[in-house]
N, CA and C atoms as an extended XYZ file, in Angstrom:
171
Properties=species:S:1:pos:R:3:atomname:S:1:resname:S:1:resid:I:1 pbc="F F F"
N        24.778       62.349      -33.223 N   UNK     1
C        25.483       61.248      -32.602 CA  UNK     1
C        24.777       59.951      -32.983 C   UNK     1
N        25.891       58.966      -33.485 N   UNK     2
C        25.403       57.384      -33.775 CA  UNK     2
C        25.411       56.732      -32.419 C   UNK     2
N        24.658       55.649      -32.460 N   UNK     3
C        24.443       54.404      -31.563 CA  UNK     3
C        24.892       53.307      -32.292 C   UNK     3
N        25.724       52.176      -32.231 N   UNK     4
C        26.522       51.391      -32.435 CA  UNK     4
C        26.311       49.790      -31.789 C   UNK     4
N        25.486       49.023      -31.896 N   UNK     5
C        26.178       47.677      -30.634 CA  UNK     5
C        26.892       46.566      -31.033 C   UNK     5
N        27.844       46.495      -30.152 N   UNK     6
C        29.362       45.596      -30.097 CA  UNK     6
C        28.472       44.271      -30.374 C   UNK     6
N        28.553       43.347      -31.452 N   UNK     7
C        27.973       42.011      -31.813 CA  UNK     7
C        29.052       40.664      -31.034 C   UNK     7
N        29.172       39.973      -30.696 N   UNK     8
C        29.964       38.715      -30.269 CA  UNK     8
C        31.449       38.788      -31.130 C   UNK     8
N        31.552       39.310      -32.191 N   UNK     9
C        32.869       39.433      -32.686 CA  UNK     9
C        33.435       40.323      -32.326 C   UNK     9
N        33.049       41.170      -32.074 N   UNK    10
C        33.711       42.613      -31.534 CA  UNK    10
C        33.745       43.342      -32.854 C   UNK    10
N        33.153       43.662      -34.042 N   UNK    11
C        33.056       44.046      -35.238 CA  UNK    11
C        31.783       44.868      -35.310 C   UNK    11
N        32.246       46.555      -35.262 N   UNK    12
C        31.330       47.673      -35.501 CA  UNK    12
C        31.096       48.101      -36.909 C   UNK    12
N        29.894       48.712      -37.338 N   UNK    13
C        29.576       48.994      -38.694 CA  UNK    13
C        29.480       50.717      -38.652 C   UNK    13
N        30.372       50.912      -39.332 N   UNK    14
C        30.102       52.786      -39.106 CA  UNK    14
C        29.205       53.376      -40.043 C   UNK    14
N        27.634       53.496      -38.802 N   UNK    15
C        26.685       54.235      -39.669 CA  UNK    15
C        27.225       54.828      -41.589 C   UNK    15
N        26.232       55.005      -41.865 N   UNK    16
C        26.375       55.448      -43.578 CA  UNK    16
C        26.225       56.830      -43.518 C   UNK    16
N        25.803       57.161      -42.276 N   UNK    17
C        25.735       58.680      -42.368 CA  UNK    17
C        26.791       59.598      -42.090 C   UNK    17
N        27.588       58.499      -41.666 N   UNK    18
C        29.215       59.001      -40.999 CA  UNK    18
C        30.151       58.962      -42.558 C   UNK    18
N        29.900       57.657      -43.019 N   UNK    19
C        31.075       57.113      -43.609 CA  UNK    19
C        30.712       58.362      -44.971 C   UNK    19
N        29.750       58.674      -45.090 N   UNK    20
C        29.235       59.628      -46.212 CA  UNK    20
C        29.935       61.086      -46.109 C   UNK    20
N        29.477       61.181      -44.532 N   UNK    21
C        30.534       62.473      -44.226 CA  UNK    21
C        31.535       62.778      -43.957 C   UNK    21
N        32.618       61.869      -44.239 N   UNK    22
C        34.302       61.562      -44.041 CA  UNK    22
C        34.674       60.761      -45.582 C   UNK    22
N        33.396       60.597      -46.203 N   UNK    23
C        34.196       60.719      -47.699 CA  UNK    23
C        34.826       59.189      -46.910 C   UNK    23
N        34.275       57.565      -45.958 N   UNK    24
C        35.344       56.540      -46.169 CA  UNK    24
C        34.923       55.942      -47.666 C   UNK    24
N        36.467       54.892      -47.447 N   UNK    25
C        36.116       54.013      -48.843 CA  UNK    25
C        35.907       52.502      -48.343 C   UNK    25
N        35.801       51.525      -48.626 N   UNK    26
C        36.273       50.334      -48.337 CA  UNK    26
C        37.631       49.867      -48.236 C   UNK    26
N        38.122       49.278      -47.508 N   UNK    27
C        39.654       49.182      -47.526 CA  UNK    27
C        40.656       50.399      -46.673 C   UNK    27
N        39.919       51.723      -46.471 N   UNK    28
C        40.447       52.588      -45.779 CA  UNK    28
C        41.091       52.658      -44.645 C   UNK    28
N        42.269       52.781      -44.301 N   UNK    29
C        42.414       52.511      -43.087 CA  UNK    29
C        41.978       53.686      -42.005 C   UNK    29
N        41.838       53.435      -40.190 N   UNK    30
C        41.478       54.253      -39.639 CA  UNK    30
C        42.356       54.059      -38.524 C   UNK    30
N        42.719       54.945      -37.630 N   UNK    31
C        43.372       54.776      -36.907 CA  UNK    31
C        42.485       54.954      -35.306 C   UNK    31
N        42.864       54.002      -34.741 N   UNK    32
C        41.929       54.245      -33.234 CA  UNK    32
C        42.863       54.558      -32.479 C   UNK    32
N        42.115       55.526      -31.164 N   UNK    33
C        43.171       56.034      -30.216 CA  UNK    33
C        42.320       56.287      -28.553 C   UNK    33
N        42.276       55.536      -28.034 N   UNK    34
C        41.586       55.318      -26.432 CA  UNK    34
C        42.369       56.908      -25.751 C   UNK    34
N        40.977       57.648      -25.334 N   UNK    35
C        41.319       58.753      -24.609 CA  UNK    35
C        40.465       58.778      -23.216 C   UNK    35
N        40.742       58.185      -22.181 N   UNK    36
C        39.874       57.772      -20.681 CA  UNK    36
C        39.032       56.909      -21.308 C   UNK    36
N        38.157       56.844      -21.047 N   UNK    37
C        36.618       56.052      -21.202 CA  UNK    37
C        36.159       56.011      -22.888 C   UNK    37
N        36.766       56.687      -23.812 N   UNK    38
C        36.429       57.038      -25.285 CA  UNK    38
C        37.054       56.624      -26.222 C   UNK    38
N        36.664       56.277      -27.069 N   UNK    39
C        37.538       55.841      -28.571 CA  UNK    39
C        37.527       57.103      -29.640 C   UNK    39
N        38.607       57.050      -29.948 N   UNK    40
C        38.289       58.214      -31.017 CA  UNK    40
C        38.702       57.684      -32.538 C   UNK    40
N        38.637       57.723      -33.183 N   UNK    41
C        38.716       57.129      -34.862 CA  UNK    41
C        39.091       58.135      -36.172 C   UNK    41
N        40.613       57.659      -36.513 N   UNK    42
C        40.913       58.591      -37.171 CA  UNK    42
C        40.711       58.677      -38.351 C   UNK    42
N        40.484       58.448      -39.452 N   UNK    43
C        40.850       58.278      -40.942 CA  UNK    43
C        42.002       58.299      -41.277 C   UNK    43
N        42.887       57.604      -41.873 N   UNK    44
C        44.107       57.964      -42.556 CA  UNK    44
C        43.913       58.590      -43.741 C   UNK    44
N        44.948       59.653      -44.495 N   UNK    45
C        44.679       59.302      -46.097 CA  UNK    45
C        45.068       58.650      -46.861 C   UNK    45
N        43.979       58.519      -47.741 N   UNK    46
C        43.825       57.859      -48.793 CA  UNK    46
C        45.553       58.027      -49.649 C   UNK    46
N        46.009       56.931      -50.298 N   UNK    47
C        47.474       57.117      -50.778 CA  UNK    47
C        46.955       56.259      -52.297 C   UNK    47
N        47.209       57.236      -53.677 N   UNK    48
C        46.994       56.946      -54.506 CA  UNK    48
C        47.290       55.533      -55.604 C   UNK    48
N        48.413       55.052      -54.790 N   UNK    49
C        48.768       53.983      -55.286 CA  UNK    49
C        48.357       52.600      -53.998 C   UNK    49
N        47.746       52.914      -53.430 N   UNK    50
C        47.256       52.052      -52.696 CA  UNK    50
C        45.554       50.979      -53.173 C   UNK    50
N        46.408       49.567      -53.423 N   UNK    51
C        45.117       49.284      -54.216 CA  UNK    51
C        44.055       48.668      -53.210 C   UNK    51
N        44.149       48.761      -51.981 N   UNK    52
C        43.084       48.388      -50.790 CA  UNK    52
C        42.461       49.502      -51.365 C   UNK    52
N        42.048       50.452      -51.435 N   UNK    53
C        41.340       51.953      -51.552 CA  UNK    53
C        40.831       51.271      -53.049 C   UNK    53
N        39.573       51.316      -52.428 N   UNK    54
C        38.489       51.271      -54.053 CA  UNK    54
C        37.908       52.452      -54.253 C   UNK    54
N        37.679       53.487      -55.694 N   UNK    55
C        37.437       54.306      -56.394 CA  UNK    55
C        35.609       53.973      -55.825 C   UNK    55
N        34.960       55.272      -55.198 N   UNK    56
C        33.678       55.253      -55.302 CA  UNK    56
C        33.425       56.019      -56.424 C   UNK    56
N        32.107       55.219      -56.988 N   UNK    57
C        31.545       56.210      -58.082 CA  UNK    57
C        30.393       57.032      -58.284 C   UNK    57
């Protein structure tokens, strides 16, 4: 489990140890979904002709 803190913008950075293990990209979209007290964070997929989605190498 990550620890996270909310900065004055309201703009979170998702650990590298996460984004490593969900394979994100930059540009990826994610989908959030409030369940009681919790956020949960989805990944969308990746859509090949989508040029937000940058190629990691």
């Amino acid at each position: 489990m990550e620890t996270v803190k909310i900065p004055p913008k309201y703009q979170i950075v998702i650990p590298k140890e996460l984004r490593d293990a969900l394979k994100l990209l930059p540009g990826q979209k994610i989908q959030m979904v409030v369940y009681g007290n919790k956020i949960e964070m989805i990944p969308l997929k990746k859509h090949l002709g989508d040029e937000r989605v940058s190629k990691r190498n």
